[in-house]
N, C-alpha and C positions, 0 to 999 in steps of 0.2 A: 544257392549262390554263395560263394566265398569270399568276392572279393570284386573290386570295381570292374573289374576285366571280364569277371562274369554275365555284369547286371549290363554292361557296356558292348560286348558280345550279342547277349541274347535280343537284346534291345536293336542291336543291327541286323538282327535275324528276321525278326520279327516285319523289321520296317522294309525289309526287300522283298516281303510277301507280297503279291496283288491284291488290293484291296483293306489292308493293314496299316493302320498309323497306330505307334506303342510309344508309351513310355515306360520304364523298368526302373521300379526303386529297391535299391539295395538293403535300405536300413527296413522298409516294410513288408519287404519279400515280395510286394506285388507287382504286376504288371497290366498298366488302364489300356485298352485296346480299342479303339476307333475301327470300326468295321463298313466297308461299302461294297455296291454290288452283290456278287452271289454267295461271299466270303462269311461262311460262318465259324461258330464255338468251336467244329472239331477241326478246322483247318489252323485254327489258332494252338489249340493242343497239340497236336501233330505237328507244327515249328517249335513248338518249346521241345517238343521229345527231340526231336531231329538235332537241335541245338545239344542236344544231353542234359536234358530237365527235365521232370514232371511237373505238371502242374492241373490245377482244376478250378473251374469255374466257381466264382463267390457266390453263395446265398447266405439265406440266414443262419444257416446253423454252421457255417465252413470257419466264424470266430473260435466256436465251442472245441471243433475239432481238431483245428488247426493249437488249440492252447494245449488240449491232451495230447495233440501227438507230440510238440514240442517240450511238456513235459517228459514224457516218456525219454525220449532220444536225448537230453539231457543230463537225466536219471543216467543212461546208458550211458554218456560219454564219463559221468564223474566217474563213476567203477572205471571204468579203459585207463581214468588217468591214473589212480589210486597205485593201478595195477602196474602201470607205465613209469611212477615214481618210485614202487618197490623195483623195480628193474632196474634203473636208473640210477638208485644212488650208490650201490657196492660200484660200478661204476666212476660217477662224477668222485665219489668220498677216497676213492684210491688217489688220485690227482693230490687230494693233501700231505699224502704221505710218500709221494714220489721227490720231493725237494730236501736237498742233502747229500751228502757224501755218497751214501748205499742206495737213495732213493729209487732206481732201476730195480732193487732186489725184495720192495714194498708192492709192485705190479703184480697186478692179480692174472694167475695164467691166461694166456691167451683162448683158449680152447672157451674158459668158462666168460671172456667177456663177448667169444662170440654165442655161447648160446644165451648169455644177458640180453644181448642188444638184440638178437635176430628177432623176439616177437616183437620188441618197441617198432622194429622199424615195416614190420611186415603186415602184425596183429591189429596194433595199437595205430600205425600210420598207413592204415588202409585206406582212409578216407581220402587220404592226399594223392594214393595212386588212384585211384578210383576216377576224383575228380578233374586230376590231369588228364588222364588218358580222354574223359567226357569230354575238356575243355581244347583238345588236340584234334581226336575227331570232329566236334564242330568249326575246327580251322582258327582256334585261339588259342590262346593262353594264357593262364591266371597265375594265382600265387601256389594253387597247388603243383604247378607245373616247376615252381623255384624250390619248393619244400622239400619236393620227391626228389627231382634233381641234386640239388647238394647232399640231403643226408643219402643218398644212393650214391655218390661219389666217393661220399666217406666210409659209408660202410663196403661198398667191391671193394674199396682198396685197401682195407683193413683183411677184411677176409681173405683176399689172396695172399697179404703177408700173412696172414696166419694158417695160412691152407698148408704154403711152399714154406714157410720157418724160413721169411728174409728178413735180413737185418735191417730193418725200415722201425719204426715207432706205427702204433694204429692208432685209430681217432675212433673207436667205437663209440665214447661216452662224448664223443661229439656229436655224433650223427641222433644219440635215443636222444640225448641233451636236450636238442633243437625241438627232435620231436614233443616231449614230454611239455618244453615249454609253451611251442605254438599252442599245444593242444590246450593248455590252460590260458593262456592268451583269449583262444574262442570261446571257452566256458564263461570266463571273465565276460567278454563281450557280447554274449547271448545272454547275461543275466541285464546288464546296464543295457542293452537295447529293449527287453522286455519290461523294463523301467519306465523307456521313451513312450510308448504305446499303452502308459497309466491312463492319460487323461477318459481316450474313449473307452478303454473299461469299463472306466469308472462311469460314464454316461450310459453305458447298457447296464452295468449293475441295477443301476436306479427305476429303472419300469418295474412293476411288481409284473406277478405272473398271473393272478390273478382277477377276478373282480365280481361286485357281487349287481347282479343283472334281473330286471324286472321282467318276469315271464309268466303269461295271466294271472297276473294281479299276486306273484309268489316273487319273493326274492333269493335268487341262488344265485349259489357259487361255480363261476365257469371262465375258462381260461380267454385270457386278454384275446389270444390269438381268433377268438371266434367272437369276436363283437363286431358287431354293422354299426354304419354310418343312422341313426335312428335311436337304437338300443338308447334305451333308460338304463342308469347303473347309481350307484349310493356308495357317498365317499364318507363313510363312518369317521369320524373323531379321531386323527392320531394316524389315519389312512394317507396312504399316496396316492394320486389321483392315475386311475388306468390309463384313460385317451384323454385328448382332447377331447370338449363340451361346451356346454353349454348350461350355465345353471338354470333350472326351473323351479325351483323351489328348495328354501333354506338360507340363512343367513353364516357365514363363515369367513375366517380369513387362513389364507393360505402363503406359506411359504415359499417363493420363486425363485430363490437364491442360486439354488440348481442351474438353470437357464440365463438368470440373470446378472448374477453377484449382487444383488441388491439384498442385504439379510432385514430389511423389516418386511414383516407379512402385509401382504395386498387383503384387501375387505374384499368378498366377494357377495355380492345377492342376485336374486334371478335377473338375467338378461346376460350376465360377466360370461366373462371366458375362460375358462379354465385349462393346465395341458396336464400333459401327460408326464409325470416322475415328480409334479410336483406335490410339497406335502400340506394335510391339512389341517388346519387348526382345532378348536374346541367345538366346532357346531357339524351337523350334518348334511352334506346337500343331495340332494338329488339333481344328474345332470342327464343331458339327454350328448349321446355322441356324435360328435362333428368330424371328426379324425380318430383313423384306427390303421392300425398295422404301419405299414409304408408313410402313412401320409399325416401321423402326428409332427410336434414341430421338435419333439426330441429325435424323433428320427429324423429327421431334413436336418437338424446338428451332427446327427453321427455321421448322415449321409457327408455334408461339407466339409466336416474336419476330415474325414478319410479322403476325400478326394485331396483337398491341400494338403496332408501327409502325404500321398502320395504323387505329387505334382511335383515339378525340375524348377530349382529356378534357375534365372539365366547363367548367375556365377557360377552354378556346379559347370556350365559349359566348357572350360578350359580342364576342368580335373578330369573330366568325361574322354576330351580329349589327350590327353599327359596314358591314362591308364588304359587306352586302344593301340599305343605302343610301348607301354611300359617294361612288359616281360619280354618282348624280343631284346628291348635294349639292354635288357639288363643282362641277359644270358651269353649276348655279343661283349658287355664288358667285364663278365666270368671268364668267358673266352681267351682274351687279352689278358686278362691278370694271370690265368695259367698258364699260356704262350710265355707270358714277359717274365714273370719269374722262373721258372723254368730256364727258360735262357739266361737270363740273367745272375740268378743266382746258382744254378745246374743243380737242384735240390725237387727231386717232383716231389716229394710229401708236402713241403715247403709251397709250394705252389699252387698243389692241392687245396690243402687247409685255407691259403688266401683265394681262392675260387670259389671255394664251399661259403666262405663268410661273404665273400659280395651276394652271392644267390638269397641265403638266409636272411643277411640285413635288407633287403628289399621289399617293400610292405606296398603294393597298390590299394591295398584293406581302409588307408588312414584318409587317402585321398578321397576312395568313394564312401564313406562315412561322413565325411567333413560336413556337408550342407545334408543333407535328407535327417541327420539324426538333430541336427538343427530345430531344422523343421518342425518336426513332426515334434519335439519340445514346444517350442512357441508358437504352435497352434492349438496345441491340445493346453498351452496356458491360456490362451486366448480363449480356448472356447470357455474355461472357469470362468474368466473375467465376463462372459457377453458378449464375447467380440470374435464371430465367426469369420473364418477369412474362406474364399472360394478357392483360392488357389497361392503356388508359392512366388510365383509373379506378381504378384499384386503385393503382397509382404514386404517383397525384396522395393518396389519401386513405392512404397508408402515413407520410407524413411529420405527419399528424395522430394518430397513436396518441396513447391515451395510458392504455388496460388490454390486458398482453397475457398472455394462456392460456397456459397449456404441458401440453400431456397429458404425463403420467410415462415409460409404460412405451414404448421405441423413438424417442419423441423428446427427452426431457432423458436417459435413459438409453441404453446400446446395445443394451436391447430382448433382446438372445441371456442368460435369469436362466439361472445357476447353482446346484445343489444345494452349497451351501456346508459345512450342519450338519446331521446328521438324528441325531435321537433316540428311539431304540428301547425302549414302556414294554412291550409284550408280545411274544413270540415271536422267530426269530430274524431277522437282519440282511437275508439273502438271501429271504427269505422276504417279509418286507416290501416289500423291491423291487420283486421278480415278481407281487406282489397288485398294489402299487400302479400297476408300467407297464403292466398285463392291464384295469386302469382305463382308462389315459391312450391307448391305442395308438389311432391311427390321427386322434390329435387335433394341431391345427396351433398351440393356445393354448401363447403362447411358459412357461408354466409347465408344461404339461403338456412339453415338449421337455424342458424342464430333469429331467423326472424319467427321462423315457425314457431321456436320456441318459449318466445317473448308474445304471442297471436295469444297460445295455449290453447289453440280453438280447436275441436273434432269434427264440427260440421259447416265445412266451407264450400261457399258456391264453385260450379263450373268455370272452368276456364276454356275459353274456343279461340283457335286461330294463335295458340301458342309459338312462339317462336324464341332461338336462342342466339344471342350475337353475340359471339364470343369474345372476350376480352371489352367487353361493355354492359350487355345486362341482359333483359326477359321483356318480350313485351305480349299481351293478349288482352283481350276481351272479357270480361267478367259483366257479368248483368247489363249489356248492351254500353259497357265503358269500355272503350279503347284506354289498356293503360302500358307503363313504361316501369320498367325497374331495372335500376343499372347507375353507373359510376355519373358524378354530377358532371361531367363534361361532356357527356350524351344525350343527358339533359336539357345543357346550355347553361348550364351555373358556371361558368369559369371564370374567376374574379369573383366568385358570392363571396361575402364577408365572412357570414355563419361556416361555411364550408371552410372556408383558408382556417379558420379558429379552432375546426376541429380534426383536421386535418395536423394543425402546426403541434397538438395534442396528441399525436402518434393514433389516430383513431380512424379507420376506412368508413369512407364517407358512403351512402346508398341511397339515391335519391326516387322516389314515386310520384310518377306526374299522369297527368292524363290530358294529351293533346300536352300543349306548352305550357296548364298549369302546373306546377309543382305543388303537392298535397303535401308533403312530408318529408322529411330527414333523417334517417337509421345513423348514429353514428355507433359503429362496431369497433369492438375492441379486443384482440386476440394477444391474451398473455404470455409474455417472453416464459421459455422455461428456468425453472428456478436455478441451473448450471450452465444457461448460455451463455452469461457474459463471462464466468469463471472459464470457460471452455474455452471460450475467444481469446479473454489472456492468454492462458496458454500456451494458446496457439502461435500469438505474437511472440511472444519469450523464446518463439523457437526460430523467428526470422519468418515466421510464413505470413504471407499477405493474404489476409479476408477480404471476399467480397461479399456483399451479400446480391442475391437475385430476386425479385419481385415481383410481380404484374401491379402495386400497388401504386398511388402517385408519387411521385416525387416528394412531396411536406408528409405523408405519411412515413414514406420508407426512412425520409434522413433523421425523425423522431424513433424509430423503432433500431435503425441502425446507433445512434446514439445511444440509444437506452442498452445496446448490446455491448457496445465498445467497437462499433466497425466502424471505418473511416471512409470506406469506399461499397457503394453500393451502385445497381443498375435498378432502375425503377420503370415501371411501365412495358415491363416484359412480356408479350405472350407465351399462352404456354408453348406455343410451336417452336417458341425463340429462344429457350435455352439454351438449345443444342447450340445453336448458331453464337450465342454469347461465350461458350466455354470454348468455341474455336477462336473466337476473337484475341480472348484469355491467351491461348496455348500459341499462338502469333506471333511471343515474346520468346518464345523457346524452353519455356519454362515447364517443367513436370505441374500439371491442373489436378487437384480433385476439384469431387462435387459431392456435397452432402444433399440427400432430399427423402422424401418420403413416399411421395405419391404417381399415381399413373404418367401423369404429366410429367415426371422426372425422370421418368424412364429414358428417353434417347437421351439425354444429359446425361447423366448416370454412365453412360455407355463410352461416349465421346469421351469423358472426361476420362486422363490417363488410369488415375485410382478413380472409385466410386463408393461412394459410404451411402448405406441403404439403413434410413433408422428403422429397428426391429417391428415399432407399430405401423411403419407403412403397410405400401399395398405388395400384393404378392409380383406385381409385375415392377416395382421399384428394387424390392429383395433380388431378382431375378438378373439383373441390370445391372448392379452392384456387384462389385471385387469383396467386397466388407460390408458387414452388414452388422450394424450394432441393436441387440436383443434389447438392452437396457430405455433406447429411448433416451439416453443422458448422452448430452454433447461431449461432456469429457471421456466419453470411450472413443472419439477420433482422436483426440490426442493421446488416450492411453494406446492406440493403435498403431498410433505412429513411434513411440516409446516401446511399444513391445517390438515393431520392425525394426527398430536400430539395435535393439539387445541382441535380435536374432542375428540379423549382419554382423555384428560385433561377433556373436561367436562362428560363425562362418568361416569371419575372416580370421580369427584367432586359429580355428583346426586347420583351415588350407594352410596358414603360414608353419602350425607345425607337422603337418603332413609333409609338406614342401622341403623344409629344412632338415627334414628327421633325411629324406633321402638323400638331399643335394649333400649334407655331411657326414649321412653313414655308409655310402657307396663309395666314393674315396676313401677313406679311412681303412674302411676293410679290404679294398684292391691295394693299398699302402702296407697292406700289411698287421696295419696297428689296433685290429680286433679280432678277439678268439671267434671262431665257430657259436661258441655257447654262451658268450656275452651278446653276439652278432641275434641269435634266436628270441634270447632276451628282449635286448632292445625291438626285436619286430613284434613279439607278440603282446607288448604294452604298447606300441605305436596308437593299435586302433583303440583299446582300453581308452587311454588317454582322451584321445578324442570324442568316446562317446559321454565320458566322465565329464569333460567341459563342455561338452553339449548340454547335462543334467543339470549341470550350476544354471540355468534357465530357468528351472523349479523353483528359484527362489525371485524372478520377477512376481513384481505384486502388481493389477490397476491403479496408477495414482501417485505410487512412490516416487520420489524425488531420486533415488538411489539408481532408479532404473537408468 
């Protein structure tokens, strides 16, 4: 593809197939295809041909190939232009010495500027015919269709004055001019878009190829590609880790910066997690593999950042549209400027030359570049920072918040509560415990952990007649006791003294009763993370209203909200009821996220306009989420929302000069008042330009103030 008209074309081809839904990105060459019914692979290739494409289906190794052949045909086009520039300048360099008294008698014979120009225009700008005629037959037109066009204008009508010896002036070294520059125009532009497409390189560079794997009781060396879900492997000193794992033995810290942007090394010992490209420190471990191939979490970053590289957002939708009629209109007002001068001044060379430079200054190239090469910058900066985005919709509408959610427990908090206080009104200490984790065992609810954990008991009685009430507590049978575990107002404490006090303490109250006595008191206490309230600033600083969401009571959450910097919370939420709170939210008219981590956030997460899914959640919260931050740090929502407004920012910086480059260089040269070869000029630095101020995004950082 060449140009927006291209990717804009094929992309309507595509989508008038039965059973096809396409999108086609310009800047990343690809096109993501939604397939239903009977509609498969070869029906899709066979529309991209019929359009005048080739194309083939992505796997793994289509990066590898697709980078050598790009090299290659590169290689090729520099020699073309080299060759294109030796032709060119005996050419353009006569022009200098044509100004003067004699200047007419410094023109280089006519004979020898036609066999100058005939290979630039035939040889050297084959491409252009090539690709018109593919984009004419599919029933479009691009920019190849304006290239061919004017320099074929200039050069037939040079050649017939030079054929028949009429007294006319020729425009040869207009026509190779244009040519030679376009061409270095897309040289330029295939290098700085191969620029934009660093980030995921750079994330496939990082897997090693290797790894060394335990095979009866022998350790060898054998490729990543062949490791199972099981496989033992040994991550030597100074090694990057192959898969994901799990460590089983060895003490070590490891680097996560990769994934994370977090540069202190993580302590890892048996039970931890380890992935895949991360590197490792000074000790050895032995892990056992959890993820391999497809389904480590380096590959679910490549996988997402490629998808949001190649995803639309909604603002490209007018340039999308601008460049489905761009090359008719502009050929209709080539038309008219040849018609009018012509008449007007009774001069056809004259008229010529001002037709040839409306064609040439026309660039649909800058338009469709504008937002994809955006993109696909400020995601693949994101993914460095931690902050994966799903798609470019989600980007685009992140820099419009302006309510955003926070689930309590695992995302403003770190989620692991502790049994802080417990208060003993009947029987003894040890006894309480072993009732209460003979309750909790085998439960994953991060308060039920907090109890177990504080029991520290392995051999606890049966429980019978277990039952779970959700949004209040657990009740069963242990050694012929009916008992109760769950919030003190299920209990019947509401108004306890002890309870309001630790409650007022920011601390979740858990009460155990048996029958209507009450035996005891858990108060839990789940630590804020150490950048939530700095995050919550922020967030404020930027006009966005925090809320936070809760299942907890009321005197806990307005203590923990306090403690965060939030003014407004919902307390006493079931988990079903989130979803229903962020509609409440969104009521106001207002763009909503929601931050969360867990199962339970999931339909939230969804409802909510943006959804920010923190990276240690669950995989069905990741799932759910538009953005998903790797880090665990609350200030990657607002570094999120800082990277979206950078990207917007330059979006809207390229559409306004894509917009303006035409709206003032298409008059200009139907005016008269631009050569042919300044006219080629100015087109083939248009897209440059653009993808050039797309790269100034390289230098957003997470956190900067400057962002």
């Amino acid at each position: 593809m060449t140009c927006a008209a291209c990717s804009t074309r094929l992309e309507k081809v595509l989508n008038r197939q039965p059973g096809m839904q396409a999108n086609v990105n310009l800047a990343s060459e690809r096109a993501r295809v939604r397939l239903s019914g009977v509609t498969n692979e070869a029906a899709v290739l066979a529309a991209v041909a019929k359009a005048g494409f080739v194309a083939e289906v992505v796997d793994a190794q289509t990066r590898v190939r697709e980078k050598a052949e790009k090299l290659r045909v590169y290689r090729r086009e520099i020699r073309r232009f080299w060759v294109a520039v030796a032709l060119s300048l005996p050419l353009v360099g006569q022009m200098f010495f044509m100004f003067g008294e004699h200047g007419h008698q410094n023109e280089l014979p006519r004979w020898l500027q036609l066999l100058l120009a005939t290979p630039v225009q035939f040889w050297i700008g084959w491409r252009f015919y090539d690709g018109a005629f593919k984009a004419l037959r599919g029933g479009g037109a691009n920019m190849d269709v304006l290239v061919a066009l004017g320099t074929s204008m200039a050069w037939g009508f040079s050649a017939v004055v030079t054929v028949f010896d009429l007294p006319q002036h020729v425009y040869f070294e207009g026509g190779a001019a244009v040519i030679t520059l376009v061409l270095l125009g897309k040289l330029l532009e295939a290098r700085a878009k191969a620029r934009t497409s660093e980030a995921i390189e750079a994330l496939v560079r990082l897997q090693p190829r290797t790894a060394r794997v335990e095979r009866d009781g022998q350790w060898v060396e054998m490729s990543v590609d062949a490791l199972m879900p099981g496989d033992c492997f040994m991550v030597r000193p100074g090694e990057s880790v192959p898969v994901d794992g799990e460590v089983i033995e060895g003490d070590s810290s490891i680097n996560e910066a990769m994934l994370t942007g977090e540069s202190m090394p993580v302590a890892k010992r048996p039970g931890d997690r380890v992935f895949a490209a991360t590197a490792n420190g000074q000790g050895a471990l032995r892990c056992k593999a959890t993820g391999v191939g497809e389904h480590t979490l380096l590959a679910g970053i490549i996988r997402l950042v490629g998808e949001a590289q190649g995803s639309k957002a909604p603002v490209q939708r007018l340039a999308d549209r601008i460049s489905a009629i761009f090359v008719p209109v502009v050929c209709s007002i080539a038309l008219l400027t040849l018609a009018g001068w012509w008449g007007y001044a009774g001069d056809f060379s004259t008229a010529l030359v001002n037709a040839v430079a409306v064609l040439v200054i026309a660039c649909p190239c800058a338009l469709g570049l504008a937002t994809p090469t955006a993109i696909m910058v400020g995601t693949g900066q994101g993914a460095r920072a931690g902050i994966l985005v799903k798609n470019a919709e989600a980007l685009e509408r992140a820099e419009r918040i302006k309510v955003l959610a926070f689930d309590k427990t695992g995302t403003l908090t770190m989620g692991e509560p502790q049994v802080v206080e417990l208060l003993v009104r009947q029987g003894e200490m040890d006894e309480v415990l072993r009732l209460a984790a003979a309750l909790e065992q085998g439960s994953e609810h991060p308060l039920a952990k907090a109890i177990l954990a504080r029991a520290a008991l392995s051999d606890l009685p049966a429980a019978s007649g277990f039952a779970a009430h959700p949004g209040h507590g657990v009740s069963a049978e242990v050694e012929g006791r009916g008992l109760r575990l769950g919030s003190p107002d299920w209990l019947g404490l509401a108004g306890d003294e002890e309870v309001a006090r630790l409650q007022a303490a920011g601390r979740t109250v858990v009460g155990l009763a048996e029958g209507d006595r009450v035996l005891a008191l858990f108060a839990i206490a789940d630590a804020l993370r150490p950048t939530s309230r700095q995050a919550v600033a922020r967030l404020r600083q930027r006009g966005i209203r925090v809320v936070m969401l809760t299942g907890d009571n009321a005197v806990t959450a307005a203590a923990v909200a306090a403690e965060a910097g939030i003014a407004e919370f919902r307390a006493g939420i079931l988990p079903g009821e989130k979803a229903a709170a962020l509609a409440e939210l969104k009521a106001g008219g207002e763009l909503v996220a929601m931050v969360g981590d867990g199962i339970n956030d999931a339909p939230a997460l969804a409802a909510a306009d943006v959804g920010f899914a923190i990276g240690a959640g669950s995989d069905a919260a990741i799932e759910a989420a538009d953005l998903t931050l790797i880090r665990s740090d609350l200030n990657g929502v607002a570094d999120a929302i800082d990277l979206s407004a950078a990207t917007l920012g330059k979006i809207r910086q390229n559409l306004f000069f894509a917009f303006i480059y035409n709206v003032l260089g298409i008059p200009l040269a139907a005016l008269g008042l631009l050569n042919p070869v300044v006219a080629g000029a100015a087109m083939a630095m248009s897209s440059v330009s653009v993808v050039s101020n797309s790269l100034l995004l390289k230098r957003w950082r997470a956190g900067r103030k400057e962002n």
